[in-house]
TORPA-4810 file (N, C-alpha, C, O; in nm, 3 decimals):
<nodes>
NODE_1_-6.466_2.019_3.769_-6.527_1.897_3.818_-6.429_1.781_3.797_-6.376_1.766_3.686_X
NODE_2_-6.403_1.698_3.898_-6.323_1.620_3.838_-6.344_1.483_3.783_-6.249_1.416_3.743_X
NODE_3_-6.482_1.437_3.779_-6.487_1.390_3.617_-6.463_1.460_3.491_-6.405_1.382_3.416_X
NODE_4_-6.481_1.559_3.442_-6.462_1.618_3.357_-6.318_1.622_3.334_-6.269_1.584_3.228_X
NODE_5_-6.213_1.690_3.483_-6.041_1.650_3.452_-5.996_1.533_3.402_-5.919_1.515_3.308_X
NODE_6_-6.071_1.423_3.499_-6.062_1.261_3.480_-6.035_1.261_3.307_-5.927_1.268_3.249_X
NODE_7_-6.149_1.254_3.260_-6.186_1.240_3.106_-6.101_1.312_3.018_-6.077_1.268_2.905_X
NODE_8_-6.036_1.458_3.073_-5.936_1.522_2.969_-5.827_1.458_2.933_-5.774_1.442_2.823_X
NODE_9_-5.780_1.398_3.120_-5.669_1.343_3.108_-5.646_1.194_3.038_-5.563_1.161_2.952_X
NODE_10_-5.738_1.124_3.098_-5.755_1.020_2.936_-5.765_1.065_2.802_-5.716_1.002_2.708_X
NODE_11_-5.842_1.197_2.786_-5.803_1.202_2.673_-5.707_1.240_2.555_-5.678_1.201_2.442_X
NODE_12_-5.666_1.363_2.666_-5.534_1.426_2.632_-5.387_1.350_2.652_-5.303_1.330_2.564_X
NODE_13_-5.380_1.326_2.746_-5.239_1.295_2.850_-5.196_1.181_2.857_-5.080_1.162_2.896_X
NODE_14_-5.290_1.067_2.817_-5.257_0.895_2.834_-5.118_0.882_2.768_-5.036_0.973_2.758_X
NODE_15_-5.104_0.755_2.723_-4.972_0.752_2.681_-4.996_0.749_2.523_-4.904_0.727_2.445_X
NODE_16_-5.149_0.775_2.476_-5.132_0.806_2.328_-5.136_0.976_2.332_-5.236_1.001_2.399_X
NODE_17_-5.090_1.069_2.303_-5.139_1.204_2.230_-5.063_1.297_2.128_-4.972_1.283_2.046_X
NODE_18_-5.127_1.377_2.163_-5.025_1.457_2.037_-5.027_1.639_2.088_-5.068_1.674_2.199_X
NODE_19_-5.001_1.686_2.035_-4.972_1.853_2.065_-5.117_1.925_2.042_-5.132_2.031_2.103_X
NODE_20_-5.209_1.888_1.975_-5.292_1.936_1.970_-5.401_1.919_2.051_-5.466_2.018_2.086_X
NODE_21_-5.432_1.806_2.087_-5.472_1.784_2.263_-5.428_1.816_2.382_-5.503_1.824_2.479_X
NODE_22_-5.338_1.832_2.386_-5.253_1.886_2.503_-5.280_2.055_2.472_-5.375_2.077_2.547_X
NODE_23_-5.263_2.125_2.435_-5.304_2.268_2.419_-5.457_2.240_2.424_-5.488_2.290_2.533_X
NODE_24_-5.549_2.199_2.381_-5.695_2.141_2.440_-5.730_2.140_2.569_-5.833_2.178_2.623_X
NODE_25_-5.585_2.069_2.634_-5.579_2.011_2.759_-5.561_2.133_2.859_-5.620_2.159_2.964_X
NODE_26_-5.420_2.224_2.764_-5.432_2.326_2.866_-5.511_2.428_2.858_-5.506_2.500_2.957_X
NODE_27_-5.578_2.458_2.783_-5.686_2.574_2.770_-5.792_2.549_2.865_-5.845_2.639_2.929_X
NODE_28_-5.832_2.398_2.878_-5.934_2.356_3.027_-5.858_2.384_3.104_-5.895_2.477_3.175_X
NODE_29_-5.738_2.335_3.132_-5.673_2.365_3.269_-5.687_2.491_3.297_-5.732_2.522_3.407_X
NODE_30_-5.661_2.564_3.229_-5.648_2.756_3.257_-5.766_2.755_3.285_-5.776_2.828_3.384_X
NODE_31_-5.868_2.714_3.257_-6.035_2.791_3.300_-6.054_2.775_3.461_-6.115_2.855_3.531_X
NODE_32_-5.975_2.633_3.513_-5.958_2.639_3.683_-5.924_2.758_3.750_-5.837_2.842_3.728_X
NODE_33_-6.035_2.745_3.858_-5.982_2.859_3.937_-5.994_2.855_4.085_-6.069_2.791_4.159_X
NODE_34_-5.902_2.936_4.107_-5.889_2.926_4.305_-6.012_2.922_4.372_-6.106_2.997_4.343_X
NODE_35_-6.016_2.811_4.488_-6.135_2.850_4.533_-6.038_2.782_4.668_-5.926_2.731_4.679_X
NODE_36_-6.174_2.824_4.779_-6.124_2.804_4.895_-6.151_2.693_4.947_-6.268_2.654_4.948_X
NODE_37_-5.996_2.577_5.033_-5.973_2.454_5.047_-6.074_2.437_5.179_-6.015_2.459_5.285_X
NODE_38_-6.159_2.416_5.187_-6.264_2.422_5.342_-6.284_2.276_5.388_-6.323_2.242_5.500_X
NODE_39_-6.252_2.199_5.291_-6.283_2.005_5.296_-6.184_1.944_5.259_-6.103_2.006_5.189_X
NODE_40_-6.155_1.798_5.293_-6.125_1.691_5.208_-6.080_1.713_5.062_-5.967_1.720_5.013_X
NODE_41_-6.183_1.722_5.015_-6.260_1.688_4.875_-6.152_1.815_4.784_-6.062_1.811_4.700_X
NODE_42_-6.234_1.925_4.867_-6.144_2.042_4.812_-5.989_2.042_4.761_-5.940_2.088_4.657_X
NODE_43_-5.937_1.983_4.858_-5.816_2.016_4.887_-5.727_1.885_4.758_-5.615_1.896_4.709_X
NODE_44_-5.803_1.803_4.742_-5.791_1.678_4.635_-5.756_1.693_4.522_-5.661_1.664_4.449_X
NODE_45_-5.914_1.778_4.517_-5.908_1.890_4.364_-5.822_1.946_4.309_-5.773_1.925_4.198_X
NODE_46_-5.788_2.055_4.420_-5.665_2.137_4.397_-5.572_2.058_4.336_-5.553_2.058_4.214_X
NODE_47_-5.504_1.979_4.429_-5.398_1.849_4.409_-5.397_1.760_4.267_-5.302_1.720_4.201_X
NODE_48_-5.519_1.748_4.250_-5.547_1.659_4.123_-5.499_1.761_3.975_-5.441_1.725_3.873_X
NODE_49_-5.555_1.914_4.018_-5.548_2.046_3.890_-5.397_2.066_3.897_-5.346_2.049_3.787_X
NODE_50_-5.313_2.095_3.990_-5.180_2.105_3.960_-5.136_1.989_3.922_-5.045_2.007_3.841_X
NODE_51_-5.158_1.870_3.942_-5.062_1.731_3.905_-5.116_1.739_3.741_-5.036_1.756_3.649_X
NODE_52_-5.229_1.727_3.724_-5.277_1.747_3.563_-5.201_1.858_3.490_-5.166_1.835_3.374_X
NODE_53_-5.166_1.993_3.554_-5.128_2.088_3.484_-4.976_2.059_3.455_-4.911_2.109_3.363_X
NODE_54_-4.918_1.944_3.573_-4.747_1.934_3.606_-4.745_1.867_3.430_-4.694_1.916_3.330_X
NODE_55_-4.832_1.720_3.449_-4.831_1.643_3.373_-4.820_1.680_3.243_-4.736_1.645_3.160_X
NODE_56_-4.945_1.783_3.228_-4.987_1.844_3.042_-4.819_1.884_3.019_-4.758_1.821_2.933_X
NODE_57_-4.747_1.989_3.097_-4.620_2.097_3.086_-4.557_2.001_2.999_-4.520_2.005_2.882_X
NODE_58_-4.556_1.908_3.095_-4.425_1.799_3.064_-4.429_1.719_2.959_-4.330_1.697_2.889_X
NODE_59_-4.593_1.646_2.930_-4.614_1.632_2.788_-4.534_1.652_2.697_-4.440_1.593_2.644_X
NODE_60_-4.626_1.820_2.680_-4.595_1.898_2.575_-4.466_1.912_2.581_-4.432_1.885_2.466_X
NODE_61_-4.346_1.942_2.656_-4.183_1.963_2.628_-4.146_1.840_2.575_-4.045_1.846_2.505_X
NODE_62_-4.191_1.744_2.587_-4.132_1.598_2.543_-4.197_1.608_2.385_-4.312_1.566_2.370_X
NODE_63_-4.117_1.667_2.260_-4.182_1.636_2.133_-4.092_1.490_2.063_-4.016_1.476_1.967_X
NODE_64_-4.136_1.415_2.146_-4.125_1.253_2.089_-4.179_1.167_2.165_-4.244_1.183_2.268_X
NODE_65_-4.141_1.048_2.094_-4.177_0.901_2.122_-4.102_0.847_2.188_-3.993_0.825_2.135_X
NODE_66_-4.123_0.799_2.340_-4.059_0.721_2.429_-4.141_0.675_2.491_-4.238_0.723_2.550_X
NODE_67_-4.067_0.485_2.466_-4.119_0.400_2.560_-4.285_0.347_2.497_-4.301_0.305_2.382_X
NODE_68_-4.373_0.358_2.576_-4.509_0.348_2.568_-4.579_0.479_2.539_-4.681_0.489_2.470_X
NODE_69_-4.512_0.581_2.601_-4.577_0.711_2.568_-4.537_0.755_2.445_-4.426_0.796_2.413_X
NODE_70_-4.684_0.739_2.348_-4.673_0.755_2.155_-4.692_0.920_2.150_-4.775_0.962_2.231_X
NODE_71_-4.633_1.009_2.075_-4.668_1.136_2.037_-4.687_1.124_1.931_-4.594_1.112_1.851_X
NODE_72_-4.820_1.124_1.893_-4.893_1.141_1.704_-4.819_1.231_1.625_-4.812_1.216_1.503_X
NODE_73_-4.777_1.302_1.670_-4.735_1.420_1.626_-4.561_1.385_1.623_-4.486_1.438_1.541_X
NODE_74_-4.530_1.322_1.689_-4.395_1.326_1.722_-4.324_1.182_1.700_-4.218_1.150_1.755_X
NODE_75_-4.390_1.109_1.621_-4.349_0.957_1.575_-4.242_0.858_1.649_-4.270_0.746_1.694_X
NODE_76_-4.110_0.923_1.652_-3.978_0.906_1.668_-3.958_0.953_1.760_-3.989_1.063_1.805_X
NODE_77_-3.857_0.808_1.829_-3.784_0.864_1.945_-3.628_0.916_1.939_-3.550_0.832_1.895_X
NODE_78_-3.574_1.037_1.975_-3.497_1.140_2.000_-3.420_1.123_2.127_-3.440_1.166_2.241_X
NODE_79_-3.324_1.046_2.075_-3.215_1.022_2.173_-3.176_1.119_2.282_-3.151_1.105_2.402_X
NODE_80_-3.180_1.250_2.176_-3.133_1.394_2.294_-3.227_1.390_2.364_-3.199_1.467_2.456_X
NODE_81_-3.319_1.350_2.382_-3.427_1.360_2.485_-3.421_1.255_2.598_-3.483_1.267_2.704_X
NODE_82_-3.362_1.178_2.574_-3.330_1.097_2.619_-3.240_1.123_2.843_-3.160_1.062_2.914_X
NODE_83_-3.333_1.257_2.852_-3.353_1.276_3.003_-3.434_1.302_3.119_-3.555_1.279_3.118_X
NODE_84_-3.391_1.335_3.191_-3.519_1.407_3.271_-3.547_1.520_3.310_-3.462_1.596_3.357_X
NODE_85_-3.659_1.546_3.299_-3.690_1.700_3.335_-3.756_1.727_3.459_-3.794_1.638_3.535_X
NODE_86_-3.773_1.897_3.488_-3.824_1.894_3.619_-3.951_1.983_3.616_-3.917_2.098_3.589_X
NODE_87_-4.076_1.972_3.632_-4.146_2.070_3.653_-4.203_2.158_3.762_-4.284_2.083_3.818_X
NODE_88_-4.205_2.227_3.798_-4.165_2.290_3.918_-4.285_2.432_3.924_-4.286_2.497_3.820_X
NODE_89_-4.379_2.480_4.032_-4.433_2.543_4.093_-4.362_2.691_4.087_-4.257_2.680_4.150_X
NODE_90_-4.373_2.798_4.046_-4.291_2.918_4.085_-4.405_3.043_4.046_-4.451_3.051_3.932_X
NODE_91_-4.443_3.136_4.151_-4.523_3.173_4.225_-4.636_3.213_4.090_-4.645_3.316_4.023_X
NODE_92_-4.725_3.065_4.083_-4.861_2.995_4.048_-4.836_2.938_3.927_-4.909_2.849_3.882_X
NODE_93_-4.731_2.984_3.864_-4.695_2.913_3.696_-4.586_2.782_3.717_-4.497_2.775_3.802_X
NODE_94_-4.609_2.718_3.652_-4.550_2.580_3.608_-4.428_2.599_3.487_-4.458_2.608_3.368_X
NODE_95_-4.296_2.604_3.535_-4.180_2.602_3.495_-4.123_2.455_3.429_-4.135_2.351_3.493_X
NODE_96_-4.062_2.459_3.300_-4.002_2.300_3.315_-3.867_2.408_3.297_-3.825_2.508_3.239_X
NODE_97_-3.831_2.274_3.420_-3.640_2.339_3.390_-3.575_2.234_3.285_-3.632_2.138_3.235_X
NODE_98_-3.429_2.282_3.261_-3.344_2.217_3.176_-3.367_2.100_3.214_-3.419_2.074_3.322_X
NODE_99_-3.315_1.976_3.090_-3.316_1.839_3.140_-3.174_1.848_3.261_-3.069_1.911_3.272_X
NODE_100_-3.238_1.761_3.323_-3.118_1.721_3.459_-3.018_1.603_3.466_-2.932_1.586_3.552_X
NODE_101_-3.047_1.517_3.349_-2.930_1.406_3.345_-2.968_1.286_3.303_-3.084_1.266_3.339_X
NODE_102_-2.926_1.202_3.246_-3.026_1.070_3.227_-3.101_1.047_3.277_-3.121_1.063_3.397_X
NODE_103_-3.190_0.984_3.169_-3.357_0.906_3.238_-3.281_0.795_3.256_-3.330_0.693_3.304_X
</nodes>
């Protein structure tokens, strides 16, 4: 339902969280399941469950503090991190590749 995503993702994903919400986050995500795109609405959904799932991945690989986005868990910001990553679709699982070069 996507109030229910709505609400994870505030609660999990904002720019406060920590590692233990995010595994929260993805254990709802995994309970999604395929259904068939017949509407609008449908097809939204879908769109909304992978961008949430892109989002959680990427979270979770980032174990620090940058910027506005606080990791409870992760206090400090980590220069080596200090790039960008890619998360990427590969046939139904969500890949993060190597960082790609400065943020």
């Amino acid at each position: 339902d996507r109030t229910e995503l709505q609400r994870a993702m505030t609660r999990h994903a904002s720019v406060m969280r920590d590692g233990a919400g995010l595994t929260e986050l993805d254990a709802l995500l995994a309970t999604a399941r395929p259904r068939p795109a017949r509407r609008r609405a449908d097809i939204e959904d879908i769109a909304l469950t992978l961008t949430a799932r892109a989002v959680a991945v990427a979270a979770r690989e980032r174990t620090e503090t940058r910027g506005c986005h606080h990791r409870a868990d992760h206090p400090d910001t980590d220069h080596a991190q200090a790039v960008s990553s890619v998360v990427r679709l590969d046939h139904g699982r969500l890949i993060t590749d190597a960082p790609v070069g400065a943020a």
